[in-house]
LOGU-107145 format. One record per residue (C-alpha): residue number from 1; x negated, y, z negated. Coordinates in steps of 0.05 Angstrom, whole numbers, plus 5000, padded with zeros to 4 digits. Example, Ala and Ser with C-alpha at 12.3 -4.5 7.8 and 13.67 -1.06 7.14 Angstrom:
BEGIN
<pt><seq>1</seq><c1>4754</c1><c2>4910</c2><c3>4844</c3></pt>
<pt><seq>2</seq><c1>4727</c1><c2>4979</c2><c3>4857</c3></pt>
//
This chain:
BEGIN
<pt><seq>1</seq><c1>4863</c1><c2>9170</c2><c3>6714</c3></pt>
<pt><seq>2</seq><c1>4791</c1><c2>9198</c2><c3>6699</c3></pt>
<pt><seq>3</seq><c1>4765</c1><c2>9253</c2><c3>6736</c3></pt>
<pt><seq>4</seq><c1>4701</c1><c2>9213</c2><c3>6753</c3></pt>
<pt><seq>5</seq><c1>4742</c1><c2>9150</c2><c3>6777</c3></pt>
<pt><seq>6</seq><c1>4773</c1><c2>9191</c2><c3>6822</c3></pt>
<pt><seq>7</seq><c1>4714</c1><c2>9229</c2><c3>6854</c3></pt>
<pt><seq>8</seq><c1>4694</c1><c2>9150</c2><c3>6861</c3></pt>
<pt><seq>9</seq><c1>4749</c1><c2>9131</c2><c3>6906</c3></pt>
<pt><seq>10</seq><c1>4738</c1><c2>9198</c2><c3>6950</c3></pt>
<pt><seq>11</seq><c1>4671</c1><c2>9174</c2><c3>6960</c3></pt>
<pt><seq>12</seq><c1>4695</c1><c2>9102</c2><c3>6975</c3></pt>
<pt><seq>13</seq><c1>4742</c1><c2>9140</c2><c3>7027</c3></pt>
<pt><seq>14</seq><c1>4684</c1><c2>9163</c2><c3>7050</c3></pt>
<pt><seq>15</seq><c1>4645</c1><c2>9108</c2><c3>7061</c3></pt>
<pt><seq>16</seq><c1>4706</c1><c2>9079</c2><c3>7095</c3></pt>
<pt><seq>17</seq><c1>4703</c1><c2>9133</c2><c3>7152</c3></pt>
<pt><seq>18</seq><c1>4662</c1><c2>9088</c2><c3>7200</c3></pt>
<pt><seq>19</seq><c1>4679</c1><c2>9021</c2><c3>7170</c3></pt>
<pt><seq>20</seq><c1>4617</c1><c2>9007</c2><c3>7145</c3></pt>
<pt><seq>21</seq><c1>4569</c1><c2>8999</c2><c3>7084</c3></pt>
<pt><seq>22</seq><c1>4500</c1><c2>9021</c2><c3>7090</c3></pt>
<pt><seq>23</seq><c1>4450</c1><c2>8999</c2><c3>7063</c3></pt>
<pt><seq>24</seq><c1>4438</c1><c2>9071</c2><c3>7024</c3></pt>
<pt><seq>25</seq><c1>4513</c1><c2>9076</c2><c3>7014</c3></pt>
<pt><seq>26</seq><c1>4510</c1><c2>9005</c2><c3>6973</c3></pt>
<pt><seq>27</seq><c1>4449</c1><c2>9027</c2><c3>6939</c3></pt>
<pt><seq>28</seq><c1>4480</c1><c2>9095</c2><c3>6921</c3></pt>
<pt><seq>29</seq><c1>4542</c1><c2>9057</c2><c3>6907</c3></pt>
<pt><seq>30</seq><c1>4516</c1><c2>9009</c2><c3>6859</c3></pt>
<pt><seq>31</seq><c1>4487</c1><c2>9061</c2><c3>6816</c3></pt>
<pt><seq>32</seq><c1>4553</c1><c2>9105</c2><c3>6820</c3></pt>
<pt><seq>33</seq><c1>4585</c1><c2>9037</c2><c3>6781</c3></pt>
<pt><seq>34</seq><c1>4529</c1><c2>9046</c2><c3>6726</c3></pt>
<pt><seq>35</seq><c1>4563</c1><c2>9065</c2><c3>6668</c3></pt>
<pt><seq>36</seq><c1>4633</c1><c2>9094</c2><c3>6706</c3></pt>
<pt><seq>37</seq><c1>4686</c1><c2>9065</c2><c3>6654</c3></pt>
<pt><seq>38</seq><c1>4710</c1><c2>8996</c2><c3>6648</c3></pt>
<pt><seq>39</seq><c1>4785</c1><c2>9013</c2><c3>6660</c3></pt>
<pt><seq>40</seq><c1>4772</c1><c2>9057</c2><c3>6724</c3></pt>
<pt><seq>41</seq><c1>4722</c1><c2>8999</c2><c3>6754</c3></pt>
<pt><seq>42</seq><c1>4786</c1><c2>8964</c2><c3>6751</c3></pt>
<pt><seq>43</seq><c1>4831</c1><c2>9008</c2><c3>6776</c3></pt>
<pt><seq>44</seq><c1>4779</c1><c2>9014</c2><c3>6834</c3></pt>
<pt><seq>45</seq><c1>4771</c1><c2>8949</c2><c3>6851</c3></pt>
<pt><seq>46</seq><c1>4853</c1><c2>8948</c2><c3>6857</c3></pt>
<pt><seq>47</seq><c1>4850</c1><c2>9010</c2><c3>6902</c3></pt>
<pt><seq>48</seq><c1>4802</c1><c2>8981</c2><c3>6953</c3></pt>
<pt><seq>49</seq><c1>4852</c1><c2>8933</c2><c3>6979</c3></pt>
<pt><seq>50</seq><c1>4903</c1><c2>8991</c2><c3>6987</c3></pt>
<pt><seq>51</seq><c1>4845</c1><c2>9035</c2><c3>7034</c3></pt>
<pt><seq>52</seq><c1>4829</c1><c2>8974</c2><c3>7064</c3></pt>
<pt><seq>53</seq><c1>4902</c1><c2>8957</c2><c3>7088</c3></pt>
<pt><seq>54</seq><c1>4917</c1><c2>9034</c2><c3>7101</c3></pt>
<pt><seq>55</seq><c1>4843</c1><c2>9034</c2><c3>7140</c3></pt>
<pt><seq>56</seq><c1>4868</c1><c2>8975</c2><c3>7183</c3></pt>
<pt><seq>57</seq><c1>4938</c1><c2>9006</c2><c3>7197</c3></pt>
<pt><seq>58</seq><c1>4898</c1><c2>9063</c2><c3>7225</c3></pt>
<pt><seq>59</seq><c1>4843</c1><c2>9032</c2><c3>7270</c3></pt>
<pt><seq>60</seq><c1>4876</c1><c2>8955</c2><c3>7287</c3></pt>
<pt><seq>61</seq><c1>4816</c1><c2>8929</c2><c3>7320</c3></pt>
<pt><seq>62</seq><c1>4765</c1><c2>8946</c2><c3>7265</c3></pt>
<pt><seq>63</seq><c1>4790</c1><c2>8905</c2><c3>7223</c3></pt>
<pt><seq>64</seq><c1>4733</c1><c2>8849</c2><c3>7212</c3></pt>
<pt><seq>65</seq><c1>4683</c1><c2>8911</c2><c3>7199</c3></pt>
<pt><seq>66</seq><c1>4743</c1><c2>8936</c2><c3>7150</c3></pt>
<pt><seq>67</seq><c1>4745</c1><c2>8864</c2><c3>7113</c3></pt>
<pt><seq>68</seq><c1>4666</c1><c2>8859</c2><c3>7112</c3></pt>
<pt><seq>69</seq><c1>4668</c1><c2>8935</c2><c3>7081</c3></pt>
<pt><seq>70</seq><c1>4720</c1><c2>8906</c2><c3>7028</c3></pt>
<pt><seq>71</seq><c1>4678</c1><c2>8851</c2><c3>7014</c3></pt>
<pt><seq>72</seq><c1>4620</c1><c2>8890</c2><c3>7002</c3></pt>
<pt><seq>73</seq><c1>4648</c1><c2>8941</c2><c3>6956</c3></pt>
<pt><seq>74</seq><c1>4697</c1><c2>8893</c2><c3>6913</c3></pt>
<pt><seq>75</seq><c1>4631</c1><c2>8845</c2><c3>6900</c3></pt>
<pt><seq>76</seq><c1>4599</c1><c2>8918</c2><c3>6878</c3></pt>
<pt><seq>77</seq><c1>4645</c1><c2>8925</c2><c3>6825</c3></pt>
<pt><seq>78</seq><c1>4655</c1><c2>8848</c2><c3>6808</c3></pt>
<pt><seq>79</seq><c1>4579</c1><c2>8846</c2><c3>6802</c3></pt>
<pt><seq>80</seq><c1>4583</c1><c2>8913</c2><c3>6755</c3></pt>
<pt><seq>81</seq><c1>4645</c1><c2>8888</c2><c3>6708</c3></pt>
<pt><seq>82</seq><c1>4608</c1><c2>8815</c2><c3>6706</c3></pt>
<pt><seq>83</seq><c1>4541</c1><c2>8838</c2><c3>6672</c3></pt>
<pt><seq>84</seq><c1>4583</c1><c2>8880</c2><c3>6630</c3></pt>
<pt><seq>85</seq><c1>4635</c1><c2>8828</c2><c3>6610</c3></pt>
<pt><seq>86</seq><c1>4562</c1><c2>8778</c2><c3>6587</c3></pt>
<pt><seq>87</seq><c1>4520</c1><c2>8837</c2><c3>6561</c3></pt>
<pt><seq>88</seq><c1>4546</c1><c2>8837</c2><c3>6485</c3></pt>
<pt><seq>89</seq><c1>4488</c1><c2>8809</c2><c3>6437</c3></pt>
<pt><seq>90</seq><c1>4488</c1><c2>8795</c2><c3>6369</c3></pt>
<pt><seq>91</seq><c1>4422</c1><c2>8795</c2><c3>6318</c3></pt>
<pt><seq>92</seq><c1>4418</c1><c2>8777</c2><c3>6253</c3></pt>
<pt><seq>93</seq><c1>4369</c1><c2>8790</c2><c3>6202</c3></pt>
<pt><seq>94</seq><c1>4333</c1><c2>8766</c2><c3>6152</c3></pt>
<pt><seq>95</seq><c1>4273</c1><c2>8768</c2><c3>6205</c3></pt>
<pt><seq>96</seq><c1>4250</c1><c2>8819</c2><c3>6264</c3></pt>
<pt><seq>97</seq><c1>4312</c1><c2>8808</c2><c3>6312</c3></pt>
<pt><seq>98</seq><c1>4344</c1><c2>8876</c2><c3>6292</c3></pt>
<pt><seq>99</seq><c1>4273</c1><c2>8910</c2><c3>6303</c3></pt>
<pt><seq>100</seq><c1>4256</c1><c2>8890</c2><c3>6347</c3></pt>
<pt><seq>101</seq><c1>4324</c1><c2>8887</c2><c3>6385</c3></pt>
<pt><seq>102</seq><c1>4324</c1><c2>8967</c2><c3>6372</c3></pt>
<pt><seq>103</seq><c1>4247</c1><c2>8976</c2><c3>6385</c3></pt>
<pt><seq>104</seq><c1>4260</c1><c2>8953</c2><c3>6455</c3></pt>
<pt><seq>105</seq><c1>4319</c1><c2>9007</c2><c3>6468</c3></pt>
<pt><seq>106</seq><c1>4285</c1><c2>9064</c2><c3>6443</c3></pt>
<pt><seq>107</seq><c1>4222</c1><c2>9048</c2><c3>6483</c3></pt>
<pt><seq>108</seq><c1>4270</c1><c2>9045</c2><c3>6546</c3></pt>
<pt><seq>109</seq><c1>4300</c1><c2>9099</c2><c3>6534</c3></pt>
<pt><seq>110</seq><c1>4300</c1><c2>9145</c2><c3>6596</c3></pt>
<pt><seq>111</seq><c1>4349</c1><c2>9213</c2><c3>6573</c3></pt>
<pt><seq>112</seq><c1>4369</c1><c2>9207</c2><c3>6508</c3></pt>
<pt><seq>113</seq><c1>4379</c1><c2>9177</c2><c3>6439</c3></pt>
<pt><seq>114</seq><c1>4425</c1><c2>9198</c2><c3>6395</c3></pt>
<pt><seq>115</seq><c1>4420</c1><c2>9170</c2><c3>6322</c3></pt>
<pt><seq>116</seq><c1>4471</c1><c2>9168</c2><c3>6265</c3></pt>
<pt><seq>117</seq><c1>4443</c1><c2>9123</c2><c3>6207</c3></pt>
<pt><seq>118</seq><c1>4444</c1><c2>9131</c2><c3>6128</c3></pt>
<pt><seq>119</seq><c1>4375</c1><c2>9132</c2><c3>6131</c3></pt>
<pt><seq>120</seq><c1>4309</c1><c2>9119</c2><c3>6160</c3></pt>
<pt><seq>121</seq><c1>4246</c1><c2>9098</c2><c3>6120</c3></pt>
<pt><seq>122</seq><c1>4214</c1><c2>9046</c2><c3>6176</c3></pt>
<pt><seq>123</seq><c1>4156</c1><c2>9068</c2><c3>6203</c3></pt>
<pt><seq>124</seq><c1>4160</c1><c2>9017</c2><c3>6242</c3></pt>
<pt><seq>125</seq><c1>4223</c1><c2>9051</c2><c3>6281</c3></pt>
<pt><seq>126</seq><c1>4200</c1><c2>9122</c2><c3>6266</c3></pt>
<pt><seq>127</seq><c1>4143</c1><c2>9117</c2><c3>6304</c3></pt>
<pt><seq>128</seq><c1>4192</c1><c2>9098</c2><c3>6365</c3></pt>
<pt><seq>129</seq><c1>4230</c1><c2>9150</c2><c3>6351</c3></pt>
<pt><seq>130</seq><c1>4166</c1><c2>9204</c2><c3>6352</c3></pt>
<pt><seq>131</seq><c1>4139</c1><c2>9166</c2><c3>6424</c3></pt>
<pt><seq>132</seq><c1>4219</c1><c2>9177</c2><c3>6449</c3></pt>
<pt><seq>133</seq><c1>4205</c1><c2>9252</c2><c3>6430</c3></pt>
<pt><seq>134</seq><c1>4151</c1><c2>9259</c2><c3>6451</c3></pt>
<pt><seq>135</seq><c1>4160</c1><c2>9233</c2><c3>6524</c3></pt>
<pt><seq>136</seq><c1>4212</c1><c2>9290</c2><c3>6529</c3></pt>
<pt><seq>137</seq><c1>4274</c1><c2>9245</c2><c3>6513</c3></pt>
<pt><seq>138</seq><c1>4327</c1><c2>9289</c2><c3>6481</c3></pt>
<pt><seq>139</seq><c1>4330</c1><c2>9253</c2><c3>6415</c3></pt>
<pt><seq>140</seq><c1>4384</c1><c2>9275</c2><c3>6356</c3></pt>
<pt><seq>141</seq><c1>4385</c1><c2>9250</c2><c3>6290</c3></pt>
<pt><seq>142</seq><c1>4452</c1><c2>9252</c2><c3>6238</c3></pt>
<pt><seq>143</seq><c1>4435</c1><c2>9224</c2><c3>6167</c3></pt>
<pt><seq>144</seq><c1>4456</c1><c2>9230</c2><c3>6106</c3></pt>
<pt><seq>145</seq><c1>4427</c1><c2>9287</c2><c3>6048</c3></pt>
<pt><seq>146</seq><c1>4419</c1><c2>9239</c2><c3>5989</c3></pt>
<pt><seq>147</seq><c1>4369</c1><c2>9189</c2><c3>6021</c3></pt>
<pt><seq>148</seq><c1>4335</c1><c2>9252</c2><c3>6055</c3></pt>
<pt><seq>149</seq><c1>4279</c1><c2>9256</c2><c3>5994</c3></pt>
<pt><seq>150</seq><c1>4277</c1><c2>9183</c2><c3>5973</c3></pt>
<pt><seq>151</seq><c1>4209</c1><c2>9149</c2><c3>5976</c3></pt>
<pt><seq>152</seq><c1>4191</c1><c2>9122</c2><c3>6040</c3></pt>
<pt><seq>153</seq><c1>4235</c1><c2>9160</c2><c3>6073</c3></pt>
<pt><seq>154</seq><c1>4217</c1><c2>9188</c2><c3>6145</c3></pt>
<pt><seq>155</seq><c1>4274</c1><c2>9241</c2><c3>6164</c3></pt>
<pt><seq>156</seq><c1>4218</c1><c2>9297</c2><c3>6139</c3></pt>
<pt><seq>157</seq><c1>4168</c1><c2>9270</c2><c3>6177</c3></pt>
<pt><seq>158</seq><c1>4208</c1><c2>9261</c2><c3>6230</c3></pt>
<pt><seq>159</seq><c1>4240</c1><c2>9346</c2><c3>6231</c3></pt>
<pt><seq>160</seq><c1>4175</c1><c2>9375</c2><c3>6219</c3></pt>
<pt><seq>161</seq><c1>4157</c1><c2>9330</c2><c3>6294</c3></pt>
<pt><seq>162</seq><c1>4208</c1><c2>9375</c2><c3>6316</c3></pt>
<pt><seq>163</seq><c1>4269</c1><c2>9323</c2><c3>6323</c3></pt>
<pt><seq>164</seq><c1>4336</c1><c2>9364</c2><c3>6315</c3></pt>
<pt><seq>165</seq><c1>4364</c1><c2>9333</c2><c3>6256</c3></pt>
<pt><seq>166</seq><c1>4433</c1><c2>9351</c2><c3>6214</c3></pt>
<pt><seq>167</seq><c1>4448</c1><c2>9322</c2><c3>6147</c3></pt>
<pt><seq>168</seq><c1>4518</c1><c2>9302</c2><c3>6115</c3></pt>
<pt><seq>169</seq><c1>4524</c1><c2>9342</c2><c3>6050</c3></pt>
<pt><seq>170</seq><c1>4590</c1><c2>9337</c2><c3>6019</c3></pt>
<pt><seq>171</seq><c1>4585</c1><c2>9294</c2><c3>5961</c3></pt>
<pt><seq>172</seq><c1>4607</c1><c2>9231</c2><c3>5998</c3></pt>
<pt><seq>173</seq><c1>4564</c1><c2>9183</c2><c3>6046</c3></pt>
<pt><seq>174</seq><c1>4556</c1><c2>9188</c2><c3>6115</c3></pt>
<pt><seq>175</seq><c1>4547</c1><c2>9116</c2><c3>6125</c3></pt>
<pt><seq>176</seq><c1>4550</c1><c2>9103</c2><c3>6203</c3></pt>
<pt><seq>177</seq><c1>4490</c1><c2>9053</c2><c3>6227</c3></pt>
<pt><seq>178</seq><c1>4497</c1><c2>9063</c2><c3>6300</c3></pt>
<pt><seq>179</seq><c1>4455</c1><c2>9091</c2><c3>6363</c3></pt>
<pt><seq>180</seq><c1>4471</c1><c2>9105</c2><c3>6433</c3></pt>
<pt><seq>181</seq><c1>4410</c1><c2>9105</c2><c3>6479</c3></pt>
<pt><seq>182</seq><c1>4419</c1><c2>9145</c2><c3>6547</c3></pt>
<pt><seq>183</seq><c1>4502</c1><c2>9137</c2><c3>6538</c3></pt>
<pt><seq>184</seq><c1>4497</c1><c2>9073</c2><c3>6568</c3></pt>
<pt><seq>185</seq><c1>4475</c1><c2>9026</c2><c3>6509</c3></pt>
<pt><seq>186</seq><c1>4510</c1><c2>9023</c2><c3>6434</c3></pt>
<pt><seq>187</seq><c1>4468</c1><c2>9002</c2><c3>6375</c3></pt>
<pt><seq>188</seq><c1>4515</c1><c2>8984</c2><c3>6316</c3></pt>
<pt><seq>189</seq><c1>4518</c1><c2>8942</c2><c3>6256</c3></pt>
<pt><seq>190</seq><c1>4505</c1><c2>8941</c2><c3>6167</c3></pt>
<pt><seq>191</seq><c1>4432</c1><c2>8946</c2><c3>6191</c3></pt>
<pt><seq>192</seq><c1>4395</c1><c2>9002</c2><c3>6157</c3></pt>
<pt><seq>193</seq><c1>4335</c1><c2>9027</c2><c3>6186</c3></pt>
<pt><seq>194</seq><c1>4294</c1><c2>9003</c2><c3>6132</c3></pt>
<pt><seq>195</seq><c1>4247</c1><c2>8944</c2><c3>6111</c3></pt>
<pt><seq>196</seq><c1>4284</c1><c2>8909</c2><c3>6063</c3></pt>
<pt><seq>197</seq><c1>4338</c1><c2>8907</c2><c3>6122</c3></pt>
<pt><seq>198</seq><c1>4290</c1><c2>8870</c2><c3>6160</c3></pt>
<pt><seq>199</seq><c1>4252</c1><c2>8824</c2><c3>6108</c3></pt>
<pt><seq>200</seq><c1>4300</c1><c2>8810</c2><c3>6045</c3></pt>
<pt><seq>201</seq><c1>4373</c1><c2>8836</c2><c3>6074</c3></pt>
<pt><seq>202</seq><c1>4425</c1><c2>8795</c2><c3>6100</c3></pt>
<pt><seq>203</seq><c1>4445</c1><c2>8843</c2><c3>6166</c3></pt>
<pt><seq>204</seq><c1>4469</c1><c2>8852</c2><c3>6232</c3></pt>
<pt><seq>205</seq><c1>4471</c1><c2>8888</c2><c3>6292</c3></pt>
<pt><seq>206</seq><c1>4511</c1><c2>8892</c2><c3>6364</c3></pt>
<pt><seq>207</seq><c1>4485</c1><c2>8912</c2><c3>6422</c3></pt>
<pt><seq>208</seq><c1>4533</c1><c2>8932</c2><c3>6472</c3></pt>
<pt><seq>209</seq><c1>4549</c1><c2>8957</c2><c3>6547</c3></pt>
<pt><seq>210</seq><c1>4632</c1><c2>8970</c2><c3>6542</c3></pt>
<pt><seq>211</seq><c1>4628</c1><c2>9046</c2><c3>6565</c3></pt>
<pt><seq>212</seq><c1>4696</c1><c2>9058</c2><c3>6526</c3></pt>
<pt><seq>213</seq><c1>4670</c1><c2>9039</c2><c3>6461</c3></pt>
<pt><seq>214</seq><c1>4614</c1><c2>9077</c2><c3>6482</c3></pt>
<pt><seq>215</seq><c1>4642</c1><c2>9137</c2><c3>6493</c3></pt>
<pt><seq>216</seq><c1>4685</c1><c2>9129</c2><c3>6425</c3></pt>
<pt><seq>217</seq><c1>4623</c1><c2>9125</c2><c3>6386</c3></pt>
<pt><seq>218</seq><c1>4599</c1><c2>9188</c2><c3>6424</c3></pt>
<pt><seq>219</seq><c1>4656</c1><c2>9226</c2><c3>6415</c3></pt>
<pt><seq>220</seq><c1>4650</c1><c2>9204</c2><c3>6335</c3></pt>
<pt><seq>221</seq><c1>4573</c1><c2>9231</c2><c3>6348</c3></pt>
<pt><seq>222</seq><c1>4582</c1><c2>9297</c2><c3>6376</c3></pt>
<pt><seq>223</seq><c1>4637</c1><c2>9309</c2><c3>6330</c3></pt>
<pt><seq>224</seq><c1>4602</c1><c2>9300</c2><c3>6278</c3></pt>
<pt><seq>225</seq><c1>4541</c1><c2>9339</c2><c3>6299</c3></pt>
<pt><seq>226</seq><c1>4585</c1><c2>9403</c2><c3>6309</c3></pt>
<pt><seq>227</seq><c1>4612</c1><c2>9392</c2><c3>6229</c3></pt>
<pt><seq>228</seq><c1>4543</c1><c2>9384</c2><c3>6202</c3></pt>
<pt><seq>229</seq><c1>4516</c1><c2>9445</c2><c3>6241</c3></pt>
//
């Protein structure tokens, strides 16, 4: 089981201690189930009934505060793995949908925004990604070399800003079209980060919550940011 799963159910333990869910403990609890891994909110949810039973072997005549801390904690996790399970969005394009679809992440972006794309010649999105920069979001950028002088394009632009960049130049593609805002939201689809994608092209992307694809794609990132160092 994941390290951070488990450190989850130690705090559950010890919010167990007096039977009871505070107000602050919910509040810190729901923000614990942020973006904590699919799988382990699952396993959680499982384990509460085990503490809870356990709980009630220990202390018999606390058991309606036990059931109401239950309650409170598997509705937590319910609520967490419910958004998740709805929040998967599709947008199609010709039209703004992708745009402004990735417009709207970057702006919200609150740590970081880490972009792999074969290219980027909208200023449309470029001028997101300089406002992300310059609000002191950590912002990456992976491209590929053979776009980096076309016309129109913006990776220049956007190094000499000061946005770390890296650039795939073996004499193959690097033809990814994705981006992961703050860990916690994918971007991926055929959309390039172009005009034509937006006005003539016939393209897609996903947004998406699923932490384990998430973390796939940022595994894919970071490995690839160490190889084109």
């Amino acid at each position: 089981m994941h390290n951070d799963t488990l450190a989850l159910e130690q705090t559950l333990l010890q919010y167990l201690q007096d039977e009871h869910l505070s107000k602050s403990e919910s509040r810190d609890l729901k923000a614990a189930l942020q973006g904590h891994p699919s799988d382990g909110l699952n396993f959680l949810r499982n384990r509460l009934f085990e503490l809870a039973r356990d709980r009630q072997t220990q202390s018999p005549d606390k058991s309606m505060e036990i059931i109401g801390w239950l309650d409170r904690c598997t509705q937590a996790i319910q609520t967490e793995l419910g958004q998740r399970q709805s929040d998967h969005e599709a947008f199609f394009t010709p039209g703004n949908q992708c745009l402004e679809q990735i417009v709207r992440q970057l702006s919200s972006a609150r740590s970081s925004i880490d972009i792999c794309v074969f290219t980027i010649s909208d200023n449309r999105l470029s001028d997101h990604i300089l406002a992300a920069h310059q609000r002191r979001i950590r912002v990456r950028i992976i491209t590929d070399n053979h776009k980096q002088h076309d016309a129109g394009s913006d990776v220049e632009w956007l190094m000499r800003q000061g946005i770390p960049t890296r650039f795939d130049r073996t004499p193959d593609h690097m033809h990814h079209k994705f981006c992961i805002v703050d860990g916690l939201t994918l971007i991926n689809g055929s959309f390039n980060w172009t005009r034509s994608a937006s006005e003539r092209n016939q393209e897609n992307i996903v947004i998406s919550r699923e932490m384990r694809l998430i973390e796939q794609f940022q595994q894919q990132f970071d490995a690839l940011w160490e190889e084109f160092a």
